[in-house]
C-alpha positions in Angstrom: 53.2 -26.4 -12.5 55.6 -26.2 -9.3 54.6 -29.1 -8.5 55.4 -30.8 -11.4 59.2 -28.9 -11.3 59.1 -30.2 -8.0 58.0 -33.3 -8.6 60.9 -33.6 -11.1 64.0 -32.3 -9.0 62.7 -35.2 -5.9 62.5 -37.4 -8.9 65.6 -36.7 -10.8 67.4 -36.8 -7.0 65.5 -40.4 -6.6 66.4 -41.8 -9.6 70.1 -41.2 -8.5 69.2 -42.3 -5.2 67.5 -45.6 -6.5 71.3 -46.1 -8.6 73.3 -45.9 -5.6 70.7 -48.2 -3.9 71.2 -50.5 -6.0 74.7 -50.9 -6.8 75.5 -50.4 -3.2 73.2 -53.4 -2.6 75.1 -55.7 -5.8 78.2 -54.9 -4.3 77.3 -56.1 -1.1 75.8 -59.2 -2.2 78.9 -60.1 -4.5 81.7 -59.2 -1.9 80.3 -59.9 1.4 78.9 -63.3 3.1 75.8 -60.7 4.7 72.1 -61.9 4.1 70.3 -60.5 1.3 68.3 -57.7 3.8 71.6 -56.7 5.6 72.7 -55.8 2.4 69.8 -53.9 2.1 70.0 -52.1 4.8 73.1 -51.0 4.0 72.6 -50.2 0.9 69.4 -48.0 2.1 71.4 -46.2 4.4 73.8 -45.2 1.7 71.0 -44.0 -0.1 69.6 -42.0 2.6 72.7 -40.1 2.9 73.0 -39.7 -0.5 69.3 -38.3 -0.7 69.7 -36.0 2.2 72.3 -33.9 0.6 70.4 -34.0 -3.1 66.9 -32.8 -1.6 68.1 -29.9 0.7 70.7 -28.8 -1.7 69.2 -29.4 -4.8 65.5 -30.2 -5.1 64.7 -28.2 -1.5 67.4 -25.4 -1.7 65.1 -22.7 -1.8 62.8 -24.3 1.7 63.1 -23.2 5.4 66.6 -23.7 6.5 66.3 -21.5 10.2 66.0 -24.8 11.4 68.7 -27.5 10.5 68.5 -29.8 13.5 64.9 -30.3 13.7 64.7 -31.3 9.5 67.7 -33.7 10.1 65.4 -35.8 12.9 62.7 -35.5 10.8 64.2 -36.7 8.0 65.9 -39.3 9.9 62.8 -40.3 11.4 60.7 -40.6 7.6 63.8 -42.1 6.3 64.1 -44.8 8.8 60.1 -45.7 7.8 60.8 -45.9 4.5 63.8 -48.5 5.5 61.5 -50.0 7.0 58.7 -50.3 3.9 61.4 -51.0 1.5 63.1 -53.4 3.5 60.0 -55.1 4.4 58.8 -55.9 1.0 62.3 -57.7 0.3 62.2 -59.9 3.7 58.6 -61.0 3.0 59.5 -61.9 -0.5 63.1 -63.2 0.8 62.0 -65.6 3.9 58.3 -65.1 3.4 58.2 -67.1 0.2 61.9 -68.1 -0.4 62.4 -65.6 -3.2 65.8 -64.9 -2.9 67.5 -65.1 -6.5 69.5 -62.1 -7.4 66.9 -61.5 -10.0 64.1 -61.7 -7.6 66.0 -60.3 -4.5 66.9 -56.4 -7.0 62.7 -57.2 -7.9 61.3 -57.0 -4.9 64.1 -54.7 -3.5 63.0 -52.3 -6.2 59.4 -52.4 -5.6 59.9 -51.7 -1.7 62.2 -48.8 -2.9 59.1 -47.3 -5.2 56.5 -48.6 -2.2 58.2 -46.1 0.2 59.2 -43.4 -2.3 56.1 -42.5 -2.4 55.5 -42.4 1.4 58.9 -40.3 1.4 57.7 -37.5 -1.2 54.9 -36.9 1.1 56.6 -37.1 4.2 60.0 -34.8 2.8 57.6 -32.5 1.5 55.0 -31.7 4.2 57.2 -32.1 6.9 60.9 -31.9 6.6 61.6 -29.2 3.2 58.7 -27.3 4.2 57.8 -24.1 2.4 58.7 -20.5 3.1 55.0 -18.5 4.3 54.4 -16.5 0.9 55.7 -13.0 0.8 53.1 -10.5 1.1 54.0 -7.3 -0.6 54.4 -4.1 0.4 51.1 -2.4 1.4 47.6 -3.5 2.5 47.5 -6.2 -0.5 45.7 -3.2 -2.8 49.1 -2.4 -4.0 48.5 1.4 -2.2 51.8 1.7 0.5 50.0 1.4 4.3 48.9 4.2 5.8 49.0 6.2 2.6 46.6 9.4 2.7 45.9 9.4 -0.7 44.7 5.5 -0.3 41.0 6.2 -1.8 39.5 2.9 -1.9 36.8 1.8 0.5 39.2 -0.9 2.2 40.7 0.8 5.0 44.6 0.3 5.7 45.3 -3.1 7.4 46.7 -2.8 11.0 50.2 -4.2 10.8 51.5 -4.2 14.5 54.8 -4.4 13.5 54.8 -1.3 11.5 52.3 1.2 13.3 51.6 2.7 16.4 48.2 1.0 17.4 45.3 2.3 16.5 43.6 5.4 19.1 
């Protein structure tokens, strides 16, 4: 199930993502003189910035933000991969096999965009928003407080060196 939420925030984020892609990349092509993958590129760089600031403050607010430098290269570094993937499934269409029509050019640009989204939702998620460890609650996990006399059950209280002198 918190998956599927999750799932739904990186997609809902995407989607945007994909739109500003997209028109970024039209705009280019109808304004500028650039080749059909510069446009791309820029347009993919748009999109990374745009998707940056949706997943940590929307779809990964509630990840591991002690530290900010380290997810930025990591994202920059799984971003610039999936530049790569997109990218490369437009120039091999483009001056692989000459397909360079604007319908076939937003086509294949869309395809590379799905082809590395899903190498970005694994990537984002196992190594750039990573999860915060579980909470454990208070106690020895038998819901007794630690170190409790009256604690009755045959589990002994868990050492927690943090907490209590060690033991004799």
């Amino acid at each position: 199930m918190a998956l599927g939420r999750e799932f739904a925030k990186f997609g809902t984020v995407g989607g945007l993502g994909i739109f500003v892609n997209l028109a970024v990349f039209n705009l280019c092509r109808a304004t500028t003189g650039l080749p059909v993958v510069r446009c791309s590129v820029i347009a993919t760089l748009v999109a990374i910035a745009f998707n940056y600031l949706g997943l940590r403050y929307f779809a990964y607010r509630d990840r591991d933000k002690s530290r900010r430098s380290r997810e930025i290269a990591l994202f920059a570094v799984f971003s610039a991969v999936g530049l790569v993937i997109e990218n490369g499934v437009l120039y091999i269409a483009t001056y692989g096999f000459g397909w360079d029509t604007p319908f076939q050019s937003n086509l294949f640009k869309f395809l590379g965009i799905g082809t590395a989204t899903l190498f970005r939702f694994w990537s984002y998620r196992a190594w750039v928003f990573r999860a915060l460890p579980a909470r454990e609650p208070a106690g020895d996990g038998d819901g007794s407080p630690h170190g409790d006399p009256t604690n009755s059950t045959s589990k002994p209280a868990a050492y927690h060196p943090e907490t209590t002198a060690p033991p004799p």
